[in-house]
Residue frames relative to the residue before (quaternion, step in Angstrom):
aa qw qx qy qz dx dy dz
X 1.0000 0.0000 0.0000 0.0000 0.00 0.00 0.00
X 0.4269 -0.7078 0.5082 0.2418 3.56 -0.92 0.96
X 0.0805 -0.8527 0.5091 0.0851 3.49 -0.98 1.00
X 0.5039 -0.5852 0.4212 0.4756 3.77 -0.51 0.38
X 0.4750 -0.7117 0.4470 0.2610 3.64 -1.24 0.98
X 0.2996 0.6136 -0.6666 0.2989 4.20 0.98 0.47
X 0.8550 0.3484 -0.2816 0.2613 3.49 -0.52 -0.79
X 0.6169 0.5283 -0.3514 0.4657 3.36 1.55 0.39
X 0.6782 0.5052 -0.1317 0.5171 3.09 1.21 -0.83
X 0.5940 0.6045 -0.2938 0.4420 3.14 1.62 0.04
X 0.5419 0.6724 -0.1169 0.4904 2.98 1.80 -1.29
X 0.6489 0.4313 -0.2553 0.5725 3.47 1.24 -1.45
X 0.6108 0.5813 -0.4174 0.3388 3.69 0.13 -0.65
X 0.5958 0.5528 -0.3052 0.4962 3.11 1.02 -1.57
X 0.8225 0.4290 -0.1455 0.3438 2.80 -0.18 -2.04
X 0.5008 -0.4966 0.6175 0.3483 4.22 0.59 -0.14
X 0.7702 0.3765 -0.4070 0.3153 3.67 -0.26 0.66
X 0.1388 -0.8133 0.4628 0.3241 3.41 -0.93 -0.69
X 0.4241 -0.5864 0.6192 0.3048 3.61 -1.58 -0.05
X 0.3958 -0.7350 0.5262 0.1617 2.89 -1.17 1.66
X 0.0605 -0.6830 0.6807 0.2577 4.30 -0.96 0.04
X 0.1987 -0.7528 0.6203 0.0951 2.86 -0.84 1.26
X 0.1481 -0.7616 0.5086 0.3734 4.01 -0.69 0.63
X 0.3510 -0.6426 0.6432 0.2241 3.60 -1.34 0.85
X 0.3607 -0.6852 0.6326 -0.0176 3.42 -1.88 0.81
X 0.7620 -0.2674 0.2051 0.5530 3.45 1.18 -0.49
X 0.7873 -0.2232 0.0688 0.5706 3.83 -1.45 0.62
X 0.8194 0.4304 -0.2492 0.2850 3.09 -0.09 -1.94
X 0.7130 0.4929 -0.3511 0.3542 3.66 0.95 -0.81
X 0.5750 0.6456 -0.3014 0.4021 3.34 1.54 -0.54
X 0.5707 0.3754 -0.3662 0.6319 3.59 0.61 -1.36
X 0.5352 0.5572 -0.5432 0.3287 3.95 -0.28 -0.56
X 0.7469 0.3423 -0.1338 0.5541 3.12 0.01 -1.49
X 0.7235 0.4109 -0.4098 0.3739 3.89 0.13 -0.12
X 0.8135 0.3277 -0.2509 0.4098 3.29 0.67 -0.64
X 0.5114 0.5782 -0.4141 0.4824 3.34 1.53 0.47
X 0.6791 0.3868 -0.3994 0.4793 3.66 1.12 -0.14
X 0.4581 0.7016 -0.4202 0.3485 3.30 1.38 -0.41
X 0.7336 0.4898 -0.1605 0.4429 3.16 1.19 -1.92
X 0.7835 0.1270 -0.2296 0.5632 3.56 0.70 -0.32
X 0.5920 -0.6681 0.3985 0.2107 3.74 0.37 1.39
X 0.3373 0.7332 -0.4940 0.3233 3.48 0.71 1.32
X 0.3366 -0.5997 0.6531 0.3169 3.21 -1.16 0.40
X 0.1829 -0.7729 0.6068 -0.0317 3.70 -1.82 1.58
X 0.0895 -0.6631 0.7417 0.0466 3.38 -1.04 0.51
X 0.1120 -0.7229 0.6804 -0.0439 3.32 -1.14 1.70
X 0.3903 -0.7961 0.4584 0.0616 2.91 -0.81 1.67
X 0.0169 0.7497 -0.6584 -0.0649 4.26 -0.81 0.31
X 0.1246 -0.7887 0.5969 0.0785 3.57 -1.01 0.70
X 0.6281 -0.6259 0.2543 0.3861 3.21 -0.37 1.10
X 0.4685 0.6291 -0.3802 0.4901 3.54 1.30 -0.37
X 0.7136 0.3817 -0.2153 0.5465 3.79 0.44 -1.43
X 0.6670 0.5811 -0.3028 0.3546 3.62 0.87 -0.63
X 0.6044 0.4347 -0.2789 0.6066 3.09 1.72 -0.23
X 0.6319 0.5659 -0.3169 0.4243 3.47 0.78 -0.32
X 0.8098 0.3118 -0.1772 0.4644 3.57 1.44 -0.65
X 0.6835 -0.6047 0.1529 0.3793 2.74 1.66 0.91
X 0.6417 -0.5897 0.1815 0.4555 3.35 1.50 0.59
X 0.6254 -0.5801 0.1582 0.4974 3.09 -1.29 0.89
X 0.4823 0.7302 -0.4104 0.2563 3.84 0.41 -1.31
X 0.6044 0.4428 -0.2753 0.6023 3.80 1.15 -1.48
X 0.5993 0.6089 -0.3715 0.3634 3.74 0.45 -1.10
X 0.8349 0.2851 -0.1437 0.4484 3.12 0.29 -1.48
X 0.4641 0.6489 -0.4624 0.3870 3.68 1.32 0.10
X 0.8011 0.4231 -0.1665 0.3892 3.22 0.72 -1.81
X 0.7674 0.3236 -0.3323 0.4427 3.59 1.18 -0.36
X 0.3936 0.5312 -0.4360 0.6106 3.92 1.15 0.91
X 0.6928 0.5043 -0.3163 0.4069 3.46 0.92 -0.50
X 0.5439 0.6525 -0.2854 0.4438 3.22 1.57 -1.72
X 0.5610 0.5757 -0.3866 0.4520 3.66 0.67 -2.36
X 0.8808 0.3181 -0.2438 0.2522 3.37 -0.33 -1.35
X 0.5167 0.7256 -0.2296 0.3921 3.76 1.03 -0.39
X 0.6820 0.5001 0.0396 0.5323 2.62 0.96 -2.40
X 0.2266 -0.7025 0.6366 0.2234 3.61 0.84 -0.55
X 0.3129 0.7547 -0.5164 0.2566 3.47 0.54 1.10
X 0.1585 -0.8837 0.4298 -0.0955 3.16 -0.44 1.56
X 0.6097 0.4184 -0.3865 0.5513 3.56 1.08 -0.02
X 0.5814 -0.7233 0.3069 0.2111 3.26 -1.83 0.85
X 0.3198 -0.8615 0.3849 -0.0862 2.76 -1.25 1.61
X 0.1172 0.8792 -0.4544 -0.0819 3.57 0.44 0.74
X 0.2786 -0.7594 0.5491 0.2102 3.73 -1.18 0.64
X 0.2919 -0.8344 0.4508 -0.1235 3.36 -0.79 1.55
X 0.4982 -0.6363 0.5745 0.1298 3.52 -0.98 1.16
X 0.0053 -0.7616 0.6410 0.0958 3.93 -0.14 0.39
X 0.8678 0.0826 0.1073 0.4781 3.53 -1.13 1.01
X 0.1060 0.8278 -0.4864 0.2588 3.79 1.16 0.68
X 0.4355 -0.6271 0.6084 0.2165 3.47 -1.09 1.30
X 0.6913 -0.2846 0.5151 0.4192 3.75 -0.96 -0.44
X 0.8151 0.2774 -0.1188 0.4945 3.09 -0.48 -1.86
X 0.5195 0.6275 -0.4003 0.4196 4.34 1.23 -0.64
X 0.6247 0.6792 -0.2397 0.3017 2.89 0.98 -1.66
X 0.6194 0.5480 -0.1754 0.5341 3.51 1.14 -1.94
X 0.7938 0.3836 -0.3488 0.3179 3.68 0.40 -0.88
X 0.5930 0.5662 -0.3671 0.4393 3.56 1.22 -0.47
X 0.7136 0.4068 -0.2705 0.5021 3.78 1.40 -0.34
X 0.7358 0.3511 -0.4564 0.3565 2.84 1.05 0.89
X 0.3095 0.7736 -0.3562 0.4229 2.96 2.22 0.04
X 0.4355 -0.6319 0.4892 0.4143 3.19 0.95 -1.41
X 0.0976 0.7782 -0.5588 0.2693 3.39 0.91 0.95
X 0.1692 -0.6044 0.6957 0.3494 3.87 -1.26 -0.02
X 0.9112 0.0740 -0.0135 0.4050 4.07 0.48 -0.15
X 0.0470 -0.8154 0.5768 0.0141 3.33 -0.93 0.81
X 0.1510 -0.7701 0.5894 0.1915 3.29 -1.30 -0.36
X 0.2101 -0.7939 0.5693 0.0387 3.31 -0.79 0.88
X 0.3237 -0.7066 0.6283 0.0343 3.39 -0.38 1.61
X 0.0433 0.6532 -0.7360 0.1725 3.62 -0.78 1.39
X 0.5065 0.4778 -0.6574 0.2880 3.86 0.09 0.30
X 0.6556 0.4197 -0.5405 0.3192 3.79 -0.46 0.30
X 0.4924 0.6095 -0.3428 0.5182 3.20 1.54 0.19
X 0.5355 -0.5804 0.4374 0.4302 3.67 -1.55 0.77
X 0.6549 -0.4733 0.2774 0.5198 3.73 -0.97 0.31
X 0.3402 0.7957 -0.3435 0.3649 3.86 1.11 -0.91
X 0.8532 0.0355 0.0398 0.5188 2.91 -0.58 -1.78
X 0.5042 0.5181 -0.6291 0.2856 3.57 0.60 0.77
X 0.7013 0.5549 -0.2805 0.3487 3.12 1.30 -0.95
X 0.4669 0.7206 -0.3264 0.3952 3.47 1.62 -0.73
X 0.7024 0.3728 -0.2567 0.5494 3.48 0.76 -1.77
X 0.5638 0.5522 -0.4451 0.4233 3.79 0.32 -1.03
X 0.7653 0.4112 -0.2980 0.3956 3.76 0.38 -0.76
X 0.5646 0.6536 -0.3098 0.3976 3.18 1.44 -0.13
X 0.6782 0.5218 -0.0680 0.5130 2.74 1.04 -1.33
X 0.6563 0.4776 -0.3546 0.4641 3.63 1.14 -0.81
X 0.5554 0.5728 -0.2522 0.5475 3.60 1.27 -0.66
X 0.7529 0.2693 -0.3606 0.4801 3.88 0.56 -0.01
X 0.5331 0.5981 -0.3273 0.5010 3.51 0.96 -0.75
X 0.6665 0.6095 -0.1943 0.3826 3.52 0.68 -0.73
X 0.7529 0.3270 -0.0989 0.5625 3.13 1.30 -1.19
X 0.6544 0.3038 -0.3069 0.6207 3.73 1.56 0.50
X 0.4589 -0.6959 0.4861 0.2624 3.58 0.91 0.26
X 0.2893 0.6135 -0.6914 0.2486 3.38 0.50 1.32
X 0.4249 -0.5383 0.6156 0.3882 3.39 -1.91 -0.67
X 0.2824 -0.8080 0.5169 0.0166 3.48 -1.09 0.46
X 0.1711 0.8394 -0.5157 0.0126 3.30 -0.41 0.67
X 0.4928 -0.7567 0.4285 -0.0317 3.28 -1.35 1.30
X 0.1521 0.8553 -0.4507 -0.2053 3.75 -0.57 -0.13
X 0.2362 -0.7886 0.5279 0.2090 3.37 -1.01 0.32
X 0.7103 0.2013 -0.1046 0.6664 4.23 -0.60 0.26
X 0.3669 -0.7322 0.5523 0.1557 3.65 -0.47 1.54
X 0.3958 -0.6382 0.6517 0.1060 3.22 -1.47 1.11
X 0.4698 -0.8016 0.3356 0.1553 3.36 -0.60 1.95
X 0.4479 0.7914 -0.3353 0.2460 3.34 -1.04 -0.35
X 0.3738 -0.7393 0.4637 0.3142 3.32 -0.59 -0.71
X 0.1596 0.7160 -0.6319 0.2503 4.19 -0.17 1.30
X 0.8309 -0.1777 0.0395 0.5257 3.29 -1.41 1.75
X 0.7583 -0.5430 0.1555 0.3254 4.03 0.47 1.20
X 0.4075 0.6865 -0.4159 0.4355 3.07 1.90 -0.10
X 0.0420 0.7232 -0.6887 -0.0298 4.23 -0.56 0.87
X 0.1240 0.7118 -0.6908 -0.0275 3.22 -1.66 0.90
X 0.8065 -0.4320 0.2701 0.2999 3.35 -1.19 0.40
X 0.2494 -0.6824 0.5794 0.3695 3.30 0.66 -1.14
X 0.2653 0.7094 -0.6114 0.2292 3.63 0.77 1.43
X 0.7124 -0.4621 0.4912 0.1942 3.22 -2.23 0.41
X 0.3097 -0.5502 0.6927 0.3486 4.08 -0.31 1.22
X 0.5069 -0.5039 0.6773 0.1742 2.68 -2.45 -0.24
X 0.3837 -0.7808 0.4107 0.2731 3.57 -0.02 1.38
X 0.6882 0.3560 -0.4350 0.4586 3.78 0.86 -0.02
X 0.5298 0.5397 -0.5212 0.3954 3.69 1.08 -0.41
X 0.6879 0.5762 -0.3100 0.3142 3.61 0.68 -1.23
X 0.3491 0.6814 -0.3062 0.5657 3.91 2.39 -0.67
X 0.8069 0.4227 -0.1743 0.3740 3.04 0.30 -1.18
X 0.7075 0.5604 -0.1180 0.4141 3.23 0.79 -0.39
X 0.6537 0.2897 -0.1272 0.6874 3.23 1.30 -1.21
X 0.5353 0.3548 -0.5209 0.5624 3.96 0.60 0.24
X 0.6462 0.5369 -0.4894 0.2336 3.81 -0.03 0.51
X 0.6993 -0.5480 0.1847 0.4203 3.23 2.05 -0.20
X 0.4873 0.7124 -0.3582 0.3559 3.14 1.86 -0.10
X 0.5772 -0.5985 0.3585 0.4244 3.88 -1.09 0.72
X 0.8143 0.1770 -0.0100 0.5527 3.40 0.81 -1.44
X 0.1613 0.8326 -0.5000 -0.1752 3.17 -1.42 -0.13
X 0.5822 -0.7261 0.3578 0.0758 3.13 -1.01 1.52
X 0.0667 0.7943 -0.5892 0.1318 4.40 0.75 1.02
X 0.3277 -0.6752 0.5941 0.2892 3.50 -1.33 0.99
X 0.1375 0.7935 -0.5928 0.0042 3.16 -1.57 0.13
X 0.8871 -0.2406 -0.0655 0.3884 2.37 1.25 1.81
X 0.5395 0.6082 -0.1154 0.5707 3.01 1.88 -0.61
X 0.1488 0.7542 -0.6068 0.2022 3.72 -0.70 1.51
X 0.7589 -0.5339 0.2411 0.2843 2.78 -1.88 1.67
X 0.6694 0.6134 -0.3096 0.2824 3.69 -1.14 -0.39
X 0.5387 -0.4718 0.4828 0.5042 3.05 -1.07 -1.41
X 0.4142 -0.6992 0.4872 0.3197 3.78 -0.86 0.57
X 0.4387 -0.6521 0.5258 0.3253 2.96 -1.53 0.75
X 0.5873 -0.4537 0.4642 0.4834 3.54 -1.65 0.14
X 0.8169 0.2502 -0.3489 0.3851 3.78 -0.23 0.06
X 0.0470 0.7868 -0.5948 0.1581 3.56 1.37 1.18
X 0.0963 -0.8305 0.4197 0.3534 3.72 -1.06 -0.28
X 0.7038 -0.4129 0.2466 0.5228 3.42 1.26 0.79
X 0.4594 -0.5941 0.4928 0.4395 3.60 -1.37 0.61
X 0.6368 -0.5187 0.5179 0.2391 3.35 -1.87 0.25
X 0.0583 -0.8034 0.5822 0.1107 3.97 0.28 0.82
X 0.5702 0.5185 -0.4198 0.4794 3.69 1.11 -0.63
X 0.7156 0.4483 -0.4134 0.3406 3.82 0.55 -0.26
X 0.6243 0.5787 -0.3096 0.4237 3.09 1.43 -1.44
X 0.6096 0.5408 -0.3113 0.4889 3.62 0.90 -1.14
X 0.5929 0.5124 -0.4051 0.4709 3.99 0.77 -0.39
X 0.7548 0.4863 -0.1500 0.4138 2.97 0.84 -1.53
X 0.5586 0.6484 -0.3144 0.4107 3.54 1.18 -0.23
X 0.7046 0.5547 -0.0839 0.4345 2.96 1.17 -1.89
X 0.7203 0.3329 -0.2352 0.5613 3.80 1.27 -0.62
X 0.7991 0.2570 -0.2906 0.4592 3.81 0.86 0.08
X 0.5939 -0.7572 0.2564 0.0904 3.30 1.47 0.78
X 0.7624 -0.2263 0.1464 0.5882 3.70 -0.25 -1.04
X 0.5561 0.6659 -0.4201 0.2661 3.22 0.86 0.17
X 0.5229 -0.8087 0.2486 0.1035 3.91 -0.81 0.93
X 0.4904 -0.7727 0.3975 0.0667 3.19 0.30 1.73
X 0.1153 -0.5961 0.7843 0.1276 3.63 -0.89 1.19
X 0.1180 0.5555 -0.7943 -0.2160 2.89 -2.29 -0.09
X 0.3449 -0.6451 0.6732 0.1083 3.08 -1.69 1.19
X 0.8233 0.1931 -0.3024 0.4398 2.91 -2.15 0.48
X 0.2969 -0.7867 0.5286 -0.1165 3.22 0.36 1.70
X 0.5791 0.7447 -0.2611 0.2046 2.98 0.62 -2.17
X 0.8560 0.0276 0.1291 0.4998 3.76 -0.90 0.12
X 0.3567 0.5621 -0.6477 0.3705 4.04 0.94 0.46
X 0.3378 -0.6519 0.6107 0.2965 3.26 -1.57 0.36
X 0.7902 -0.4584 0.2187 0.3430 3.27 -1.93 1.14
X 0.6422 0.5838 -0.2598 0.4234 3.52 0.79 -1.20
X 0.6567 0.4829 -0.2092 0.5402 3.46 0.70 -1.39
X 0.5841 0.4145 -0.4423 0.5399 3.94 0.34 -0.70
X 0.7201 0.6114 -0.2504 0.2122 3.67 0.29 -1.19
X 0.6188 0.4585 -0.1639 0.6164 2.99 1.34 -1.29
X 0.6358 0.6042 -0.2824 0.3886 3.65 0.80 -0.69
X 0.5633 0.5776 -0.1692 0.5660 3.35 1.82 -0.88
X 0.7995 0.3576 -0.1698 0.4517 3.68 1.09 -0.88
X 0.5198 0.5471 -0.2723 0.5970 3.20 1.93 0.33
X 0.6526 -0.5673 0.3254 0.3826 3.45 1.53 0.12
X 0.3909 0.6876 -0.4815 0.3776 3.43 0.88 0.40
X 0.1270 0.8163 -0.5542 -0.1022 3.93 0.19 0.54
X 0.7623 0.2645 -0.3045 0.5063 4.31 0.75 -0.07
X 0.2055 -0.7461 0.6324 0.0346 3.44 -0.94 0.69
X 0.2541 -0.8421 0.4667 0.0919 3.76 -0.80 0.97
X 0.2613 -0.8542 0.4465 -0.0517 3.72 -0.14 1.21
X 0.2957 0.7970 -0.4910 0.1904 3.68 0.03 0.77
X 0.7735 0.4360 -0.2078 0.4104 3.28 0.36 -0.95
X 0.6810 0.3731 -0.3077 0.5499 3.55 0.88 -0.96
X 0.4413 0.4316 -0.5813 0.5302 4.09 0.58 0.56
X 0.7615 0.4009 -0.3705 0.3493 3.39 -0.17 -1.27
X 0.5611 0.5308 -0.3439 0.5341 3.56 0.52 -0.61
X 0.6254 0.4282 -0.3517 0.5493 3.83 -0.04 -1.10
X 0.8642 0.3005 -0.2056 0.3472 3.48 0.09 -0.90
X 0.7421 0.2596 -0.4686 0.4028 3.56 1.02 0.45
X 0.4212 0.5798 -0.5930 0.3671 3.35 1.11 0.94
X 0.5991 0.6084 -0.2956 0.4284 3.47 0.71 -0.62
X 0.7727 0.3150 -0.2640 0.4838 3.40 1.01 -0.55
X 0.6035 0.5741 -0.2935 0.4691 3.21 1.49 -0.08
X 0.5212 0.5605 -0.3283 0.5535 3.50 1.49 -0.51
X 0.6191 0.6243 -0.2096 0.4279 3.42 0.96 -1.22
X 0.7689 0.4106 -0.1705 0.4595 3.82 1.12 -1.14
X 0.5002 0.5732 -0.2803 0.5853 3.40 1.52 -0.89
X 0.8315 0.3547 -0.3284 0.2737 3.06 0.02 -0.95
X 0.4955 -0.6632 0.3749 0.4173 3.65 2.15 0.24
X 0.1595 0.8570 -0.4662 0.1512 3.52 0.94 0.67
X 0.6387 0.6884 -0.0246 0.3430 2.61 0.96 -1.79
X 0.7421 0.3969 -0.1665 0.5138 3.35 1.33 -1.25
X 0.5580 0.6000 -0.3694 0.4385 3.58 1.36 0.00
X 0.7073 -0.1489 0.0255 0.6905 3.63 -1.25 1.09
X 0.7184 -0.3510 0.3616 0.4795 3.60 -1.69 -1.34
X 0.1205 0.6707 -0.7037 0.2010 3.31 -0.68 2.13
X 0.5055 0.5796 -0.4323 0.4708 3.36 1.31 0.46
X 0.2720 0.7689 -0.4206 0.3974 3.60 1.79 -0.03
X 0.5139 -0.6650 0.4744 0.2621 4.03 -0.75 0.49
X 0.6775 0.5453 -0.2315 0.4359 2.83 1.51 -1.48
X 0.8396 0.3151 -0.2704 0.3501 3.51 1.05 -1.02
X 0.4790 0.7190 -0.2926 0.4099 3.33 2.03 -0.14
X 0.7266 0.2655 -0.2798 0.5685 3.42 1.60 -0.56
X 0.4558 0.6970 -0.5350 0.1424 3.80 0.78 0.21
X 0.3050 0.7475 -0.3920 0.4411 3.54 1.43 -0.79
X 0.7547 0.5159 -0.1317 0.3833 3.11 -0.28 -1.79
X 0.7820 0.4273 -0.1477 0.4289 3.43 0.23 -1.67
X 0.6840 0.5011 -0.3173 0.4248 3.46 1.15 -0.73
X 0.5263 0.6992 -0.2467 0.4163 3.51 1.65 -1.12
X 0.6240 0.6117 -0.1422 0.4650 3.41 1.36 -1.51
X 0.5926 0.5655 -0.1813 0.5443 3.66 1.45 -1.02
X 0.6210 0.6169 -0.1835 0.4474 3.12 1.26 -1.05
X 0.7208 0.5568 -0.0942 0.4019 2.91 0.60 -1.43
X 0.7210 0.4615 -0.1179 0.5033 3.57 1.33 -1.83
X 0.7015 0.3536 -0.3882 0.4818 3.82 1.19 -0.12
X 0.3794 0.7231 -0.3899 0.4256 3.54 1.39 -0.19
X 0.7100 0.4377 -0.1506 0.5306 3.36 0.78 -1.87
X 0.7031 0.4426 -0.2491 0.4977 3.81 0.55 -1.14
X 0.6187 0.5103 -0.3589 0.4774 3.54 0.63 -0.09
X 0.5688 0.6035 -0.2819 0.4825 3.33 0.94 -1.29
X 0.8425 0.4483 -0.1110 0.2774 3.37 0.61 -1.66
X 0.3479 -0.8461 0.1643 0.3688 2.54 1.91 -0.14
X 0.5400 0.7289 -0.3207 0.2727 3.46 1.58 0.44
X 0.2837 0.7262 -0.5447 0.3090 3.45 1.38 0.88
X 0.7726 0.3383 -0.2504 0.4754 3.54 -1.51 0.86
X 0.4533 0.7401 -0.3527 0.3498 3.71 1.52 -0.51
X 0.6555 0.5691 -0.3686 0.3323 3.63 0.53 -1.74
């Protein structure tokens, strides 16, 4: 059963760690990511961006196939399904799909009507026990065509926000989607640490996971960061693996042209990848 991510992410704050969201793309990335938290008793947040959400045929299929998985899989640690980077009007469709959480990305918006919709949204979520998650100062890069810099929220805009009631909330500081470039200059701890200090217990996303170094995640964790977002380094893990797999003429042997064995590579790489990240984060044994 999907649960809303407040009472995990609460735990991680407390506790110094975090909960990775991993974003899924299809079957193989899902069971991936489920049965690796399963296997190392973690608590998961599977991530869908409204992009992928259109690729898998909307949410409704989404939330079928991974309520289906939970129940199959005999999957028993908590599992919330997440909105990554949610439009407004996205936002509305995943609560009625049947999401347990979304997030609604209002920072290209004036502060105003971020806070307006955000209050909207904090009022419905509320009254179905979802989690919510907000952002303030766009997180750079490039996600579903949206490009931003990799600039620094404003530690009182980010006050402002998270005093409206939302579960999580999601403040650049420097940190963008993708891979980094070589002349990246590192996240901002002097913001995050502002930004900590004026919203208090409340639970810090950081996006674009991807290609942070260990140390920097770490310290980021002890500055209140309790969910960490994971996308790119899967995809990547997983088309080397299938690409090692084709080169190597797999495919042309007996039936390696089979889906099942043409994506195992991949799927197994993805496992790889999600206990790497969940280790790091330190949220094994958590669930």
């Amino acid at each position: 059963m999907l649960v809303s991510a407040k009472d995990m992410l609460q735990k991680a704050k407390a506790g110094k760690y975090a909960v990775g969201q991993f974003n899924i793309n299809n079957l193989e990335w899902t069971k991936a990511v489920l049965l690796t938290a399963q296997e190392l008793n973690s608590p998961v947040i599977l991530g869908v961006s409204e992009g992928a959400g259109k690729y898998m045929c909307g949410y409704k299929t989404i939330v079928g196939m991974v309520n289906g998985m939970i129940d199959e899989l005999g999957i028993t640690v908590p599992v919330a399904l997440h909105l990554d980077h949610g439009s407004y009007e996205g936002a509305k469709k995943c609560i009625e799909a049947g999401f347990s959480s979304v997030m609604f990305d209002g920072s290209h918006y004036p502060i105003e009507e971020n806070i307006a919709k955000t209050k909207e949204l904090v009022a419905t979520c509320n009254e179905l026990g979802l989690s919510l998650e907000a952002e303030v100062g766009s997180i750079g890069g490039e996600e579903d065509g949206v490009i931003g810099a990799g600039e620094c929220a404003d530690p009182k805009e980010c006050k402002m926000i998270a005093d409206l009631g939302i579960t999580m909330l999601a403040a650049g500081i420097g940190n963008i989607h993708g891979k980094y470039p070589e002349n990246w200059a590192g996240l901002s701890f002097d913001t995050l640490d502002a930004i900590q200090q004026l919203t208090g217990d409340m639970p810090l996303v950081l996006h674009g996971g991807t290609g942070i170094p260990a140390d920097m995640i770490q310290k980021a964790i002890s500055l209140g960061v309790s969910k960490i977002n994971v996308n790119t380094e899967c995809q990547l893990a997983f088309a080397a693996a299938t690409r090692e797999y084709v080169e190597a003429g797999k495919d042309l042997v007996g039936k390696g042209f089979d889906p099942r064995k043409l994506l195992a590579p991949g799927f197994e790489a993805i496992k790889a990848t999600v206990k790497e990240k969940m280790e790091l984060f330190g949220s094994v044994n958590k669930a």
